[in-house]
C-alpha positions in Angstrom: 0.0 0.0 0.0 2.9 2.2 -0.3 2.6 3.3 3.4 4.8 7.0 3.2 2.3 7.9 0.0 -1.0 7.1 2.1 0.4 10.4 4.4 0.2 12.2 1.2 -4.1 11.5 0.4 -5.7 13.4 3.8 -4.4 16.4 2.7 -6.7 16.0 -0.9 -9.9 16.5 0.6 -9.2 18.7 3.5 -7.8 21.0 0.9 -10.9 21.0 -0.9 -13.0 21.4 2.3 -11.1 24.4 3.0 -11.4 25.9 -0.8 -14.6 25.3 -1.2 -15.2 27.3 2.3 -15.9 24.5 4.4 -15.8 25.5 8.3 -14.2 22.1 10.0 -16.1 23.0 13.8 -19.5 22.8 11.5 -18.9 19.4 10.1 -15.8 17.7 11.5 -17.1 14.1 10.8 -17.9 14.5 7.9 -14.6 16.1 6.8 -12.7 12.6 8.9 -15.0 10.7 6.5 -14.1 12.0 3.2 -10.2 11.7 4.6 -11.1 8.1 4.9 -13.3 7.9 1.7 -10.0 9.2 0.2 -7.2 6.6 1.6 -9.1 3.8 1.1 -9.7 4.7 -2.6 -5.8 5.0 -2.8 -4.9 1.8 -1.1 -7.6 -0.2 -3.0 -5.8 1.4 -6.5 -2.5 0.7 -4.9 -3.7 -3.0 -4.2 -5.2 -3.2 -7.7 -2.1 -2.1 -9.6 0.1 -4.6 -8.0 -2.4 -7.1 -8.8 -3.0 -6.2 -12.3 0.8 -5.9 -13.0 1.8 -9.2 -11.3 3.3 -10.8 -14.1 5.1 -7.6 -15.4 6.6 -6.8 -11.9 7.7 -10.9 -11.6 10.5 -9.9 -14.6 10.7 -6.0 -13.5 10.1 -6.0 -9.9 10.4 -9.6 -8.9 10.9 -8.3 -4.8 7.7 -6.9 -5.0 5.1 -8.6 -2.6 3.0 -10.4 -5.1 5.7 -11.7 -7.4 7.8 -12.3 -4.6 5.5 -14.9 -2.8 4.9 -12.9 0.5 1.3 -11.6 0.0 -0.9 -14.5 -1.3 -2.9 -12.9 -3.9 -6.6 -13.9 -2.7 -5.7 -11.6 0.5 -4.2 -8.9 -1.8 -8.1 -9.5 -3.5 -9.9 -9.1 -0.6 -7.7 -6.1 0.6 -8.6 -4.8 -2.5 -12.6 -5.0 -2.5 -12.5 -4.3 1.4 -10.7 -0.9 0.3 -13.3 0.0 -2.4 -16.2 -0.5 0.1 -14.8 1.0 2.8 -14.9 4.1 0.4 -18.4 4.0 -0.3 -19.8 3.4 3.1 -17.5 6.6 4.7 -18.8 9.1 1.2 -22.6 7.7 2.1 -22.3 8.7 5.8 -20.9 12.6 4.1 -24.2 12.7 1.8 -24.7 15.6 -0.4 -22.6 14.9 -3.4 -20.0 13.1 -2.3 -21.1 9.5 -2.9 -21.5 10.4 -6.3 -17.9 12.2 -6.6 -16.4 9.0 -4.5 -17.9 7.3 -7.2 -16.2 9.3 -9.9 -13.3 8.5 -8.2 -13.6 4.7 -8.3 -14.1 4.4 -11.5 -11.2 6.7 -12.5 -8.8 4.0 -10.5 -10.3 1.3 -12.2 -9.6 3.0 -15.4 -6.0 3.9 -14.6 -5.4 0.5 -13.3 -6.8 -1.6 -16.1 -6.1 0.6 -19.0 -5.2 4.3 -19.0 -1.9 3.8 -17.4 -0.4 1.9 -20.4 -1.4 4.5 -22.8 1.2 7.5 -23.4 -0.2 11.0 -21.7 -3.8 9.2 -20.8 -2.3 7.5 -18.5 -0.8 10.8 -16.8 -4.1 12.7 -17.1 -6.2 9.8 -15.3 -3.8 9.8 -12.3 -3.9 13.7 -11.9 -7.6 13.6 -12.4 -7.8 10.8 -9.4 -5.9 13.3 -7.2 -8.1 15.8 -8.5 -11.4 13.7 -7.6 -10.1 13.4 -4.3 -10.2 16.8 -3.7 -13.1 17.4 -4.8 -14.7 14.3 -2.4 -13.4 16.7 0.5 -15.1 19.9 -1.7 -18.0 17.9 -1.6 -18.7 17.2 1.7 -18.1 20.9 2.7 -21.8 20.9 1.7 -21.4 24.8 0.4 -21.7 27.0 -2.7 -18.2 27.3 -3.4 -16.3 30.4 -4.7 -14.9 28.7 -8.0 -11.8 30.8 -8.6 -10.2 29.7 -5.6 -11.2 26.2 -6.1 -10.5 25.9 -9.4 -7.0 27.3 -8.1 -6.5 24.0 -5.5 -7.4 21.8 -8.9 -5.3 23.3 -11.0 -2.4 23.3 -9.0 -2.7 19.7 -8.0 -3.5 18.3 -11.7 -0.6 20.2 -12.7 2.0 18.7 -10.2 0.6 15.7 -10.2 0.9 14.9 -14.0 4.5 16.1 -13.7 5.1 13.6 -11.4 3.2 11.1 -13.5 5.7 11.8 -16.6 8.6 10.9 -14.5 6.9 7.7 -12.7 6.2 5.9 -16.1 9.6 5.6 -17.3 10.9 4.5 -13.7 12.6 1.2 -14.7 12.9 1.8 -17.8 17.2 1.5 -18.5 17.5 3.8 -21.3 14.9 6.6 -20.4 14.7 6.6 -16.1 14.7 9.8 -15.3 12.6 11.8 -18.3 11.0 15.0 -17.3 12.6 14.6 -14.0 12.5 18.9 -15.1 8.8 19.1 -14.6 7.9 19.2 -11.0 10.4 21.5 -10.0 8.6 23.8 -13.4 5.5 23.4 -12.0 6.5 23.8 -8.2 8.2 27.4 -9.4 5.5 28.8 -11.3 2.8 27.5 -9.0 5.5 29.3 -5.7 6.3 32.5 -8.1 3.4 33.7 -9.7 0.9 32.6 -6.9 2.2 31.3 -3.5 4.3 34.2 -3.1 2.1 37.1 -4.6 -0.7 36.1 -2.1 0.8 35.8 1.0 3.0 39.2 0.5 -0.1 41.5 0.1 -1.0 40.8 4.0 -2.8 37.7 3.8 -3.8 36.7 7.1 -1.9 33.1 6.5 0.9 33.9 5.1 3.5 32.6 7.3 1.8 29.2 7.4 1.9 29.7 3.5 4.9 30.8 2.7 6.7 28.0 5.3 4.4 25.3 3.4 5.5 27.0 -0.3 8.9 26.9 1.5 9.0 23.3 2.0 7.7 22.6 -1.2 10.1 23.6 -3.0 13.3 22.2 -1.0 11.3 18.6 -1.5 10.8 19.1 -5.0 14.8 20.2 -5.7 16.4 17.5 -3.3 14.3 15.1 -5.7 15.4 16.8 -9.0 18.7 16.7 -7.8 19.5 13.0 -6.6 18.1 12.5 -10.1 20.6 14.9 -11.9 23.4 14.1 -10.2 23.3 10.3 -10.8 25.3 8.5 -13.2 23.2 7.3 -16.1 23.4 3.9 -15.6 22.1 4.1 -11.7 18.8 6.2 -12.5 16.9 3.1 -12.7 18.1 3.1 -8.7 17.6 6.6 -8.3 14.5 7.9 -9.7 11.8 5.4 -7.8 13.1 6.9 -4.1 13.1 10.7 -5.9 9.3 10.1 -7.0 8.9 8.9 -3.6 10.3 12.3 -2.7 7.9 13.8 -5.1 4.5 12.3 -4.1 5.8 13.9 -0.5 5.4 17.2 -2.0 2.2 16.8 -2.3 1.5 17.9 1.6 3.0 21.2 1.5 1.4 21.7 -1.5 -1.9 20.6 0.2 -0.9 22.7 3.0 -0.4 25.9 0.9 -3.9 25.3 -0.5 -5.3 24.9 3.1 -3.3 28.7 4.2 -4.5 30.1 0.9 -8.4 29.4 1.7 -8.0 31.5 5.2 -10.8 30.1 6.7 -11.5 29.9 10.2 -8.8 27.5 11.9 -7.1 27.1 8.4 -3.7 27.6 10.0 -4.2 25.2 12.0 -5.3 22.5 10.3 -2.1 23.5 7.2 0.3 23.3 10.0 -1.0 19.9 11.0 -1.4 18.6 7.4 2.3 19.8 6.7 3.0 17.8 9.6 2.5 14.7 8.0 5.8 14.8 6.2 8.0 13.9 9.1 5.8 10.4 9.3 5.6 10.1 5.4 10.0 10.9 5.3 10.5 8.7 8.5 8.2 5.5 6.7 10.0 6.1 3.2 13.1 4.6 5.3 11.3 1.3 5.2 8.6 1.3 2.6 8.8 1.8 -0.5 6.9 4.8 -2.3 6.9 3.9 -6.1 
C-alpha cells in the first residue's frame, strides 16, 4: 500500500473542504470521513495495480510482494474489495454529493489500473484527475456554494504537479529513459510558488506565514528530488528515480498545506500546519517502505 504515500491523500480532501469554504467545527465528521473515503480509494488502487501488473513486476520488480510470494494474492483480493467498500460506506455517511464524486473516483482508478496507465499522456491525465477527484470528495462534503476561482486554483495546481510527477513515474525502470521530465515538477512547483504562492501571501494575507513555510517546503522537497536525479550516473537512475518520485509524491503535503493557508478560513492555519506535519511520518516510513 505504499505506506509514506498514504500520508500524502488526507491532505486532498481537507484541501478541498477548505477551498470550497468549508468551516471544519460545522462538520468535523464529515470532513474525517471523506479523509477516509479518500485513503481507502488510494490503497484499493494501490492494491489493484500490484495485482494487475503481477506478471510484469515478476521480470521488472520480482521483490515486490506479489511476485515475490509474501502476500498470497486472494488476500491482496480481498484487501482490495475491502478498500473499495470501505470508500463507499465513509462518502454515504458525508451525503450531499459526495457518494456520487467517491464514485467518480472509483471508476477513475479502475480505469487507470486496467487501462489508461499503459497508454502514453492518458495515463498521466487519469492519475492527476484521481488526485483531482479526491479533492473534490473533500469539496464535496463541505456541503457549500463554493467560490470557483479559488477552487479551481487548489485543482489546478494539484492536476498540474501531479501529472509532472506522473511523466517521470512511467519511465521509472525503464534502463534507457529513467529519469525523463525529471524537469517538470520543480517547473511546475516554481511557477505555482512565483506567480501565486508568493504574490498572495506578501499583500498581507492573514496566512501567510503558514503559507509561505508550506510554499517553503515545497520547494526544497521538489529540488532534493530533482537533484538525486541529476546528479546520478546514467546507468544508476533506474536506482535513483523510484526513491526521488517517492520524494515527489511527498510534495504533495506542503502543497496541500499551501492550498489549506491560501483558503483563510476559520482554523485554516491550524489545520495547514498539521497537514504539513504529516511529512516527518511520510520521510520517516520512506526509510522502510517503498513509495513507487
Amino acid at each position: 500500500m505504499r505506506v509514506p504515500n498514504l500520508f500524502t491523500v488526507p491532505g486532498d480532501p481537507v484541501a478541498g473542504f477548505f477551498l470550497a469554504g468549508g468551516v471544519a467545527l460545522t462538520r468535523p465528521t464529515q470532513l474525517l470521513a471523506a479523509c477516509g473515503a479518500g485513503v481507502s480509494l488510494y490503497a484499493a488502487g494501490l492494491l489493484l495495480n500490484d495485482l494487475v501488473d503481477e506478471e510484469i513486476d515478476r521480470k521488472e520488480r520480482p521483490g515486490r510482494p506479489l511476485p515475490g510470494g509474501r502476500i498470497p494474492r486472494l488476500h491482496a483480493i480481498v484487501a482490495c474489495i475491502a478498500s473499495f467498500s470501505i470508500a463507499g460506506a465513509l462518502s454515504l455517511y458525508c451525503g450531499g454529493a459526495t457518494p456520487a464524486v467517491t464514485a467518480g473516483l472509483g471508476l477513475a482508478v479502475l480505469a487507470y489500473n486496467l487501462w489508461c496507465k499503459r497508454v502514453p499522456i492518458l495515463g498521466e491525465l487519469n492519475m492527476a484527475s484521481c488526485r483531482v477527484l479526491n479533492f473534490l470528495v473533500g469539496a464535496s462534503a463541505a456541503a457549500t456554494v463554493p467560490f470557483m476561482p479559488i477552487l479551481s486554483l487548489g485543482i489546478a495546481s494539484v492536476f498540474l504537479y501531479v501529472t509532472s510527477v506522473t511523466i517521470v513515474a512511467r519511465f521509472e525502470a525503464d534502463e534507457d529513459r529513467a529519469g525523463t521530465g525529471i524537469w517538470a515538477p520543480l517547473l511546475i512547483t516554481g511557477f505555482l510558488v512565483a506567480f501565486i504562492a508568493l504574490p498572495t501571501f506578501y499583500a498581507g494575507h492573514p496566512n501567510r506565514i503558514t503559507g509561505l513555510a508550506a510554499a517553503v517546503v515545497w520547494v526544497l522537497t521538489v529540488s532534493i528530488a530533482y537533484l538525486k536525479v541529476s546528479k546520478a550516473e546514467p546507468e544508476r537512475r533506474t536506482e535513483v528515480v523510484p526513491p526521488a518520485i517517492g520524494i515527489f509524491i511527498r510534495g504533495l503535503i506542503p502543497l496541500q498545506a499551501w492550498l489549506i493557508a491560501v483558503s483563510s478560513m476559520p482554523g485554516s492555519a491550524m489545520i495547514s500546519v498539521l497537514i504539513l506535519s504529516l511529512y516527518l511520518p511520510a520521510t520517516l516510513m520512506s526509510r522502510t517502505f517503498y513509495g513507487s
